[in-house]
NUFIMI-401424 format. One record per residue (C-alpha): x, y negated, z negated; residue number from 1. Coordinates in Angstrom, 1 decimal, decimal comma, padded with zeros to 4 digits. Layout:
residues N
NODE:c1:c2:c3:drenmi
NODE:X:Y:Z:NUM
...
***
This chain:
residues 464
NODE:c1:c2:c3:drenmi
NODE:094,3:-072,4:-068,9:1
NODE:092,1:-069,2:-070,2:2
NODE:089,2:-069,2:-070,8:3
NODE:090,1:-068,4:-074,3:4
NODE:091,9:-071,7:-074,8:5
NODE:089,0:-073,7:-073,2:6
NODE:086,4:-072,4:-075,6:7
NODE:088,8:-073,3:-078,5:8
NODE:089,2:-076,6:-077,2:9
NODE:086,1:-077,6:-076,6:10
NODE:085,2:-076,6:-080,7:11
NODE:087,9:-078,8:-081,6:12
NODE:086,6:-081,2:-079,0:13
NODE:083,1:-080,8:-081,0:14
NODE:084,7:-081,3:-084,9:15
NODE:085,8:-084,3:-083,7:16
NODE:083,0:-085,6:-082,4:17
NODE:081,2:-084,9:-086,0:18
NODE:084,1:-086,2:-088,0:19
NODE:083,2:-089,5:-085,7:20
NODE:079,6:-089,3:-086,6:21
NODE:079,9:-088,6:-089,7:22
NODE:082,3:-092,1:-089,7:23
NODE:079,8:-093,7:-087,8:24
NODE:077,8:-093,0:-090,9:25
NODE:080,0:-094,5:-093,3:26
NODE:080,4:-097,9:-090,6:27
NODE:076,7:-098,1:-091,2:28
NODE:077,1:-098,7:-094,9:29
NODE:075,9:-101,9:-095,8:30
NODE:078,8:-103,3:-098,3:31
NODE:080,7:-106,1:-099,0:32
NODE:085,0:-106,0:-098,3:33
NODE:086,8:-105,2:-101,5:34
NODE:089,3:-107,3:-102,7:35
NODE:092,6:-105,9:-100,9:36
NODE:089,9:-105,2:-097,9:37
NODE:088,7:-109,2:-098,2:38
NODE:093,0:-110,7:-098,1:39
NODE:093,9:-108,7:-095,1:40
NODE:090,7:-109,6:-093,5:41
NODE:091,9:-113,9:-094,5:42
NODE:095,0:-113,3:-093,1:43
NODE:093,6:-111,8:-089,9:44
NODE:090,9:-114,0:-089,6:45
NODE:093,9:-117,0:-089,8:46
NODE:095,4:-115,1:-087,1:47
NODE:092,6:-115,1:-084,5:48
NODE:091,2:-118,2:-085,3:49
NODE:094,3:-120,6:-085,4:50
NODE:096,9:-118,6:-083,6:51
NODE:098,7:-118,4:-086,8:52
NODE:101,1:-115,6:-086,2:53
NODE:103,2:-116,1:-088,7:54
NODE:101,5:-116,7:-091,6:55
NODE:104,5:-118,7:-093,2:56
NODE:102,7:-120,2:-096,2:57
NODE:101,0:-116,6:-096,8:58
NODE:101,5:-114,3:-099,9:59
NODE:102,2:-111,8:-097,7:60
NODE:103,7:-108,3:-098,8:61
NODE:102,8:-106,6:-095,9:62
NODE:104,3:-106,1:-092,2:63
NODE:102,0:-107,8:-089,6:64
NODE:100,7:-104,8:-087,5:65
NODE:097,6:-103,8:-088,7:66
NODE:096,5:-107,8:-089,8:67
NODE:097,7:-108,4:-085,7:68
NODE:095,6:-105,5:-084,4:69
NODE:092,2:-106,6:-087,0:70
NODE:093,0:-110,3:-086,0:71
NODE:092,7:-108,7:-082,3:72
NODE:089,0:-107,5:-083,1:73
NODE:087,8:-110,5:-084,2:74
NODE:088,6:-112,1:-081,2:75
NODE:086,5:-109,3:-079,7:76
NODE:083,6:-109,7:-081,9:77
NODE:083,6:-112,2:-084,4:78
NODE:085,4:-112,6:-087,8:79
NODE:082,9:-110,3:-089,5:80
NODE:083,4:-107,3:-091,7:81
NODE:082,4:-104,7:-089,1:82
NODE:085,2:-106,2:-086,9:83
NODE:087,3:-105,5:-090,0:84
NODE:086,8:-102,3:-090,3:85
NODE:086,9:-101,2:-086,5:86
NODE:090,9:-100,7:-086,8:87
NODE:090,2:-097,8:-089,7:88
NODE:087,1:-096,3:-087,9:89
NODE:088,9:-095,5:-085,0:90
NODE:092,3:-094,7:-086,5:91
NODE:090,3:-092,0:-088,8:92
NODE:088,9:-090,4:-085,9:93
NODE:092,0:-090,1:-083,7:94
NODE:093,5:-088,8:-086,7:95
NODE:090,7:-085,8:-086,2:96
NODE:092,8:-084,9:-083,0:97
NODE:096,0:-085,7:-084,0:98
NODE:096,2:-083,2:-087,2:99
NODE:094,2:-080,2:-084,8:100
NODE:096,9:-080,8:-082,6:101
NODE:099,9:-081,0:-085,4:102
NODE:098,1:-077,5:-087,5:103
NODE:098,4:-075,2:-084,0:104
NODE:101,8:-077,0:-083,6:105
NODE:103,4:-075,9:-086,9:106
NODE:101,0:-072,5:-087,6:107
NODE:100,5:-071,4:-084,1:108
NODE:096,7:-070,6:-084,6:109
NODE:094,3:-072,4:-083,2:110
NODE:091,7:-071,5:-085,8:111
NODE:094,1:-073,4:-088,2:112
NODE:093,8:-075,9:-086,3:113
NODE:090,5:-075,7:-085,9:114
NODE:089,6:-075,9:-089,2:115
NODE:092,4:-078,6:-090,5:116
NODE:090,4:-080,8:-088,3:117
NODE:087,1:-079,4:-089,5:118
NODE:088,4:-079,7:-093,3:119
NODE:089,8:-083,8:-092,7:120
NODE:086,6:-084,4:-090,9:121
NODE:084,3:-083,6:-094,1:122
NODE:087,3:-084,7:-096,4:123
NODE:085,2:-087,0:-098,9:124
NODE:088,7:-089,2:-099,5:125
NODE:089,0:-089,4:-096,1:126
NODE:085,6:-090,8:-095,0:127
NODE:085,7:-093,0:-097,8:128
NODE:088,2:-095,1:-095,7:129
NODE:087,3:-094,4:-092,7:130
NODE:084,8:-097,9:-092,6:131
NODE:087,2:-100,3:-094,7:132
NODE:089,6:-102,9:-093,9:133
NODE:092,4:-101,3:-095,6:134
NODE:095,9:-100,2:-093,6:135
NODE:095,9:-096,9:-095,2:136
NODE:093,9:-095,0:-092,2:137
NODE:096,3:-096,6:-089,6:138
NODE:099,3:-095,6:-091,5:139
NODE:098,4:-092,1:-091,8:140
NODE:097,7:-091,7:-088,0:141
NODE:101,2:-092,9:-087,1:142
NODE:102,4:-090,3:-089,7:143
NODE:100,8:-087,8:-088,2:144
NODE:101,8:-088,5:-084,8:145
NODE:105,4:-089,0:-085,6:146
NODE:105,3:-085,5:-087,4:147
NODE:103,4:-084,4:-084,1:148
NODE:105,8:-085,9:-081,2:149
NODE:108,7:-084,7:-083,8:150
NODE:107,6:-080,9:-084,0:151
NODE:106,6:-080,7:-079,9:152
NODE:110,5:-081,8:-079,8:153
NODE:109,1:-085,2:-078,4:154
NODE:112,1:-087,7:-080,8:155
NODE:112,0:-090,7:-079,1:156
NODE:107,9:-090,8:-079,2:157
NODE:108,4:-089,9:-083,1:158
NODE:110,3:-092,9:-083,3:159
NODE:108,0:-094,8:-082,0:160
NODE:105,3:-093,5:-084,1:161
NODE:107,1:-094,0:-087,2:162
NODE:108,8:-097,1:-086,5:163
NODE:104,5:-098,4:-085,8:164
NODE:104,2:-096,8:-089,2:165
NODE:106,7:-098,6:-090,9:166
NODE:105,0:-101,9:-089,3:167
NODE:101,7:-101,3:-091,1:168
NODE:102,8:-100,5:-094,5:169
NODE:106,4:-100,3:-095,7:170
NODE:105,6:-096,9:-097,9:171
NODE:106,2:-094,6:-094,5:172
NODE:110,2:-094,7:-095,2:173
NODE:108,8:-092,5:-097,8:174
NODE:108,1:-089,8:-094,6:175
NODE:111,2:-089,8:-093,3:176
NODE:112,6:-086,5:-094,6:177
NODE:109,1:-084,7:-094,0:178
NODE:109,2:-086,0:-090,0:179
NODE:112,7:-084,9:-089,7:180
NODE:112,6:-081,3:-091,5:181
NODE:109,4:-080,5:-089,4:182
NODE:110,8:-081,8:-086,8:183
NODE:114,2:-079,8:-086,9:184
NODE:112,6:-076,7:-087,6:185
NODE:110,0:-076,3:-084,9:186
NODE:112,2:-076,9:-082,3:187
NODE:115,0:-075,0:-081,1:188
NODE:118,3:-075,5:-081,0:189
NODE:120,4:-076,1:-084,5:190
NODE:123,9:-076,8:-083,3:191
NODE:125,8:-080,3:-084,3:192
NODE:125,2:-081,7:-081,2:193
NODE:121,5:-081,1:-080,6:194
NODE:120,7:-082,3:-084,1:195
NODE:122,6:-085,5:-083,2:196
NODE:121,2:-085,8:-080,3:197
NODE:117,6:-085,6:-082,2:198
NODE:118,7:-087,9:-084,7:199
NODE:120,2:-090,5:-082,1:200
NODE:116,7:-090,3:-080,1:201
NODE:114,9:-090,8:-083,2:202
NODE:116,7:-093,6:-084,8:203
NODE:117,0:-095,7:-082,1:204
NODE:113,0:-096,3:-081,5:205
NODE:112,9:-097,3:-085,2:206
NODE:116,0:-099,6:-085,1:207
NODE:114,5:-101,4:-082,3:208
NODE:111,5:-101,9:-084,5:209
NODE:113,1:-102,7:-087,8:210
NODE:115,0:-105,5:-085,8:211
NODE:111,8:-107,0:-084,5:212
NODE:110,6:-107,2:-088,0:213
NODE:113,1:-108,7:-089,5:214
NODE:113,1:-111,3:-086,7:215
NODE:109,0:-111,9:-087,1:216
NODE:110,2:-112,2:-091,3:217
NODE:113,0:-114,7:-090,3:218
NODE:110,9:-116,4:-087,9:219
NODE:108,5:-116,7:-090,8:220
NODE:110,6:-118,8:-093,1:221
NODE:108,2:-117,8:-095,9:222
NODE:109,1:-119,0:-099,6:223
NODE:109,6:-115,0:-100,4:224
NODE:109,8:-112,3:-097,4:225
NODE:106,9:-109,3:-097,0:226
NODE:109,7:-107,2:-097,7:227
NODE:110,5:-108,5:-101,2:228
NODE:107,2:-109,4:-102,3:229
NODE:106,4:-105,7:-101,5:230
NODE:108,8:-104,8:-103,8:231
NODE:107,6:-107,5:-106,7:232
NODE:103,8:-106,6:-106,3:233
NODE:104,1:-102,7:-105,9:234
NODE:107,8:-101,3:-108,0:235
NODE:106,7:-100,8:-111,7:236
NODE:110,6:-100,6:-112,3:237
NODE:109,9:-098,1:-115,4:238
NODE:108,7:-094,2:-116,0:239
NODE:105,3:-094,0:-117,9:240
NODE:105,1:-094,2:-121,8:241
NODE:104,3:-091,2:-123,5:242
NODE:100,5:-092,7:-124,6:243
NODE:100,3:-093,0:-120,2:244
NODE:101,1:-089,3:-119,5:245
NODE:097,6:-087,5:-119,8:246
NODE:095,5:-090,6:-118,9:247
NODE:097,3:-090,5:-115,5:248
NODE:097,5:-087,4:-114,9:249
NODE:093,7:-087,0:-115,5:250
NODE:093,6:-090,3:-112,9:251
NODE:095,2:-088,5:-110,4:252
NODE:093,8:-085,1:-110,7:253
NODE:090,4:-086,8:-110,1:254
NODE:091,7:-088,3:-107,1:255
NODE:093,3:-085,0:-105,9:256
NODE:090,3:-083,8:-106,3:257
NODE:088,2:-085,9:-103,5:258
NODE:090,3:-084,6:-100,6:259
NODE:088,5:-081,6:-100,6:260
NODE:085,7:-083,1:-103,1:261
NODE:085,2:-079,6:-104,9:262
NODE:088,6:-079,8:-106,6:263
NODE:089,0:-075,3:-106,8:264
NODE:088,9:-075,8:-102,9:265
NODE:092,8:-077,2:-103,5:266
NODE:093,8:-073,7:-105,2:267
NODE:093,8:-072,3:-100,9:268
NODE:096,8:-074,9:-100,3:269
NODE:099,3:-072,4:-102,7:270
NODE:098,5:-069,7:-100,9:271
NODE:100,9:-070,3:-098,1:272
NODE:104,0:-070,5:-100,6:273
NODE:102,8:-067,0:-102,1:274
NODE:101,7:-064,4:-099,3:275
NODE:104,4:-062,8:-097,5:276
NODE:104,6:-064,8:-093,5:277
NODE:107,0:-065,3:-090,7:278
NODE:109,9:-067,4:-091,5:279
NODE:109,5:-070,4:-090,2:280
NODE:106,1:-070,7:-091,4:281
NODE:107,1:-070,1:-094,6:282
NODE:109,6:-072,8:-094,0:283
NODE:107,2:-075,1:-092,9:284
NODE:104,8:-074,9:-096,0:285
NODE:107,7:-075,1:-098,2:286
NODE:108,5:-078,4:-096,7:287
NODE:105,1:-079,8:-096,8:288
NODE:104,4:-078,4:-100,4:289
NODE:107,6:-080,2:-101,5:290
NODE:106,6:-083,2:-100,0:291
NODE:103,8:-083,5:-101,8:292
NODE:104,8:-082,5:-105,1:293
NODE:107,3:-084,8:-105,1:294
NODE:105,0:-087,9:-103,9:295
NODE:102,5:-086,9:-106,7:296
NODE:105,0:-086,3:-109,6:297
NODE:106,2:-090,1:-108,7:298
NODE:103,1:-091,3:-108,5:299
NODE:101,9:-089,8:-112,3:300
NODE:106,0:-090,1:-113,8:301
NODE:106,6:-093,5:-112,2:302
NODE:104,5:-096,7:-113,4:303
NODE:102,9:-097,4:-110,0:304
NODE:099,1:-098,4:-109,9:305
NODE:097,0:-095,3:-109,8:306
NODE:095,3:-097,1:-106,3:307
NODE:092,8:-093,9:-104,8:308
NODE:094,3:-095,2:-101,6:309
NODE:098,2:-094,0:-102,4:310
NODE:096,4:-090,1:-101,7:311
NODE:095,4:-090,9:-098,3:312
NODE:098,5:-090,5:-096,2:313
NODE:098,8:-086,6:-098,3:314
NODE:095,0:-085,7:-098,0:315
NODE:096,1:-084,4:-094,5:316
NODE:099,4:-082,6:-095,4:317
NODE:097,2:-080,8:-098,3:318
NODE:094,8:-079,7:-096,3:319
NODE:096,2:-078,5:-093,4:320
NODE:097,8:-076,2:-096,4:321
NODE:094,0:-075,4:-097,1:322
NODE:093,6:-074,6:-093,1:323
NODE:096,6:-072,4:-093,1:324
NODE:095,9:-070,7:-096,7:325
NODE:092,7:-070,0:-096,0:326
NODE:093,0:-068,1:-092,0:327
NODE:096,1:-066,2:-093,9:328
NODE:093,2:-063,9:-095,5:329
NODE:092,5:-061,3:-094,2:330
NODE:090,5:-060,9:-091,1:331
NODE:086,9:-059,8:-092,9:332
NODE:086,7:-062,4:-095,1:333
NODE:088,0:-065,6:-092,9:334
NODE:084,4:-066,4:-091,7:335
NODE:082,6:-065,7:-095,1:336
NODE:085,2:-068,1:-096,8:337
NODE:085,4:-070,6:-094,3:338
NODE:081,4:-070,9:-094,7:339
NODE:082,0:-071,0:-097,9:340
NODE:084,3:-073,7:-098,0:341
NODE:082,1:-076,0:-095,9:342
NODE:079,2:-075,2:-097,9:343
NODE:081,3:-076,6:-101,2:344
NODE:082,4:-079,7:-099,5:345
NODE:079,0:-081,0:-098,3:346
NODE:077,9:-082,4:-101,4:347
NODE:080,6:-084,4:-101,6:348
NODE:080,6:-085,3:-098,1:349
NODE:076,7:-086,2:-098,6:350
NODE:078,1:-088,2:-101,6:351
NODE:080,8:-090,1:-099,4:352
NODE:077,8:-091,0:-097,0:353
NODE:075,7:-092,6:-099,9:354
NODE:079,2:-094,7:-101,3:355
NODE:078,6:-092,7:-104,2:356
NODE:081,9:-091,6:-104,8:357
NODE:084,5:-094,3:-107,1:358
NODE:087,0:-094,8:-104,3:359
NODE:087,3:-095,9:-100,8:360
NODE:086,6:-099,9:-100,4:361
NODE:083,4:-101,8:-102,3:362
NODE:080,6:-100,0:-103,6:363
NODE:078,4:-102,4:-105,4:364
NODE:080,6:-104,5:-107,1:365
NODE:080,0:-107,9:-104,8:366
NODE:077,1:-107,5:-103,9:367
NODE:075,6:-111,1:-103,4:368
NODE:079,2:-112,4:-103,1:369
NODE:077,6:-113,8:-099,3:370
NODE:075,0:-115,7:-101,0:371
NODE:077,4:-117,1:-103,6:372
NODE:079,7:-118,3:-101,4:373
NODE:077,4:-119,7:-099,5:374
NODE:075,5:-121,6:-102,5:375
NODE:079,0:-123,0:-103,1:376
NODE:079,7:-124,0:-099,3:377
NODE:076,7:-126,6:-100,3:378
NODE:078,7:-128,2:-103,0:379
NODE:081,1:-131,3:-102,9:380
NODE:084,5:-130,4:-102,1:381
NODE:085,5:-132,6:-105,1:382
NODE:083,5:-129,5:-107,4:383
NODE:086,5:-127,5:-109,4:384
NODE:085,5:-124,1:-109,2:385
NODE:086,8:-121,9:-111,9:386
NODE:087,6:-118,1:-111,3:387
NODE:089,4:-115,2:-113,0:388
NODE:089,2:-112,2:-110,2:389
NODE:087,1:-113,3:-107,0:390
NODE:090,1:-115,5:-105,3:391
NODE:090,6:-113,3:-102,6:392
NODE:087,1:-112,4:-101,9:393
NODE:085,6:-114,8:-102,4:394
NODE:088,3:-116,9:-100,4:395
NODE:087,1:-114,9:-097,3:396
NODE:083,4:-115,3:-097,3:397
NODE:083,5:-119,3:-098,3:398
NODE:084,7:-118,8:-094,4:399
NODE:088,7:-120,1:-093,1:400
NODE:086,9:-123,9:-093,1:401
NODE:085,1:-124,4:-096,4:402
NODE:086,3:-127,5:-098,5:403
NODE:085,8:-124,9:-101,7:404
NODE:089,1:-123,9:-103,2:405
NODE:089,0:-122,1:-106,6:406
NODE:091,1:-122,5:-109,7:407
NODE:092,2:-119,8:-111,8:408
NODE:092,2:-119,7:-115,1:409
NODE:094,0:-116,9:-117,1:410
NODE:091,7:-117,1:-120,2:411
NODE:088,4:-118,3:-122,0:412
NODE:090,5:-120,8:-123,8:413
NODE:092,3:-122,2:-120,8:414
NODE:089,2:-122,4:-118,6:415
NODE:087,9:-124,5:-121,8:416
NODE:090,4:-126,8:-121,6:417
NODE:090,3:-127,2:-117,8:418
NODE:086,9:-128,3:-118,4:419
NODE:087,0:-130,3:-121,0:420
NODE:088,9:-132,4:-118,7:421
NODE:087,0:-131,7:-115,5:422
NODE:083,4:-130,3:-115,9:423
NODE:083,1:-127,7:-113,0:424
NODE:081,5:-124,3:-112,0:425
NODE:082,5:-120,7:-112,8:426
NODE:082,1:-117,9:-110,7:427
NODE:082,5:-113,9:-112,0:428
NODE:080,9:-110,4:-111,8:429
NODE:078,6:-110,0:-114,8:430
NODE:080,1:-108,1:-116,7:431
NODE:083,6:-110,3:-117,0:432
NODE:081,2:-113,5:-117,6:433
NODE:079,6:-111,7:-120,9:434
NODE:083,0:-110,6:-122,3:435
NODE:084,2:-114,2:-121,5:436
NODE:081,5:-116,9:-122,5:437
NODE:081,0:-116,1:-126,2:438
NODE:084,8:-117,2:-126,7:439
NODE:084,5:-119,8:-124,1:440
NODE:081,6:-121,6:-126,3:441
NODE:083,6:-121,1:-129,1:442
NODE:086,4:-123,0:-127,7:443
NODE:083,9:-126,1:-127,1:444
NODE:082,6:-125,0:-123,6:445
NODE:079,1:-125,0:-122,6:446
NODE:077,6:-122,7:-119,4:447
NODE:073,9:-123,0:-117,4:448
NODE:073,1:-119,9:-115,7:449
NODE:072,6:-120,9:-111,8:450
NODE:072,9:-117,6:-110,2:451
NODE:072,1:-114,3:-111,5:452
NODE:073,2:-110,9:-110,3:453
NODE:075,9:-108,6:-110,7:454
NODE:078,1:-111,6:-109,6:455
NODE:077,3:-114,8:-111,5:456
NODE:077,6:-118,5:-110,9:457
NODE:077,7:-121,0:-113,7:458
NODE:077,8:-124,9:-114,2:459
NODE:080,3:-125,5:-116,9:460
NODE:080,2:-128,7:-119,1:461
NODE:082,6:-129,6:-122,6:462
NODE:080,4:-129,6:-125,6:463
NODE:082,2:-131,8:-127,5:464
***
């Protein structure tokens, strides 16, 4: 090894190491789990404390990896939420290595890859995720690996690395084409017979896998399978209306914009597609640009939920564009610009830090949900307990054992018919509970403040 090659690793040895810092810093963050965060924490928590493995009577539209490997930590440390979030912390940080070693795999430079991994490690969308309980940062690290192992000519470890991708979120059959295209053209060899051969050592990983989940889904004998649920919660089955086109696509430009956090930053990702390069290079950025323009035209033309978290398996792809767009410049200006660039991103980074930014997991909007939940944990487990949009949150902090179970109640006039015939509490964030109670009392309900805050807890009674 030169010494060349030692200094550059040892850089990328120390971007890594403040990408984990600055992740440390965002574990630090005193917040509550959000509400996706706060159901795959309950099903985990289910999983370590009761052996539960299957979760049979579970809404479940997810595969079991990431729940088994959070369910894991508590065992380690407790059913807490910094146990929850362990599984993304680390995930995010080998994801650090994994795209410094996937940008001098597919651009040859290792001051691409340099600074891909110095660009993901300030990346403001992804240290928002970094510290949350959500399967988004595992997912993207298998991704990454699978297009890693596939571009090194490594098939059989791709499959592997996708088929654990597939077991954490069902969206990675999405990746598929990207894997293999990278895949087929960083290696050598493009005759029948070798592509089969890449193909067969690929497929075969992820049929193994696919086979044990349908097994575990059997196995299950759930009411509905993960699979179908999926499908249920997440396929809009329609295109957007023509009054939806510009307020999505302003959604999703705003999230676009927190992968780099100063949104002009993106305009370096074109520049690939535009200055004159190599073939395959070319090739390469022409596969990952289309892979991302097609994911984000579906996303903005197709009626999914605009979820900040759909962006953070392509936050790497777009800026290892950046990387690559940016050391294409010419020689004078790469160190200016690259400056530059850092310097434009550390607000936002700053702003990540301080959960000042509107995505990633909670910021603010349960806070006291702890103290509620315990206030109710006091009450008979005769009490009904109305809610409208704490039932998964506030499912996991009553704790796996509390005698509380809340009821939902679609409306203001059907929670005042609920307790009209049983008198009960009602529990919802402050600004729900003021849109809600004036037509509640008009519908012959009656409410006593208990607890104040931004979450609220009432005792309900029938006026008439």
């Amino acid at each position: 090894m030169t010494h060349f090659t030692r200094r550059r690793l040892w850089i990328v040895a120390v971007v890594i190491l403040v990408g984990a810092t600055l992740r440390v810093g965002m574990l630090a963050q005193d917040v509550r789990l959000y509400s996706d965060e706060a159901l795959y924490a309950t099903f985990a928590r289910r999983v370590s404390l009761h052996g539960d493995l299957l979760l049979s009577d579970a809404p479940l539209d997810k595969p079991p990896l990431a729940i088994l490997i959070t369910a894991f930590s508590f065992s380690l440390f407790g059913a807490t939420e910094f146990a929850a979030r362990l599984l993304a912390f680390y995930a995010s940080i080998l994801t650090l290595a994994v795209m410094a070693g996937l940008a001098r795999r597919l651009y040859g430079s290792y001051r691409c890859a340099v600074l891909a991994a110095l660009l993901l490690a300030l990346s403001p969308l992804d240290l928002a995720f970094a510290a949350t309980a959500f399967l988004d940062p595992l997912l993207t690290l298998w991704l990454l690996l699978a297009c890693l192992a596939a571009s090194r000519d490594h098939w059989r470890v791709a499959g592997i690395s996708f088929g654990l991708a597939v077991a954490t979120k069902q969206t990675a059959l999405a990746f598929v084409p990207l894997i293999i295209l990278l895949g087929m053209v960083c290696s050598r060899g493009v005759s029948r017979h070798v592509v089969l051969s890449r193909l067969r050592r690929f497929a075969i990983p992820v049929l193994i896998g696919g086979i044990g989940l349908a097994l575990w889904s059997v196995a299950r004998a759930a009411p509905i399978d993960f699979w179908t649920l999926g499908a249920l919660n997440n396929s809009p089955g329609r295109l957007i209306r023509a009054n939806e086109i510009v307020p999505r696509l302003d959604r999703w430009l705003h999230l676009l914009g927190n992968v780099t956090g100063f949104a002009p930053l993106l305009v370096f990702a074109g520049l690939p597609l535009v200055l004159r390069d190599h073939r395959r290079t070319t090739l390469i950025s022409l596969i990952l640009a289309t892979t991302l323009i097609t994911a984000l035209l579906g996303y903005w033309l197709i009626a999914f939920n605009t979820y900040d978290r759909y962006l953070h398996p392509l936050g790497p792809l777009i800026l290892l564009l950046v990387a690559y767009g940016i050391t294409r410049l010419q020689q004078p200006y790469q160190r200016g610009l690259t400056i530059g660039v850092m310097l434009c991103m550390l607000p936002f980074t700053a702003m990540a830090l301080r959960g000042q930014l509107d995505i990633g997991g909670d910021h603010g909007q349960h806070e006291g949900i702890d103290k509620l939940a315990a206030l109710l944990n006091t009450q008979s487990n005769n009490v009904s307990i109305y809610d409208y949009s704490l039932d998964w949150e506030l499912g996991y902090y009553l704790g796996d054992s509390s005698p509380i179970h809340t009821i939902f109640e679609p409306s203001p006039e059907a929670l005042s018919r609920a307790v009209c015939s049983k008198p009960g509490y009602f529990v919802s964030p402050a600004v729900e509970a003021d849109a809600w109670l004036p037509q509640y009392k008009a519908h012959g309900g009656d409410a006593t403040l208990l607890l104040d805050g931004v979450l609220r807890l009432y005792k309900l009674d029938c006026a008439f």
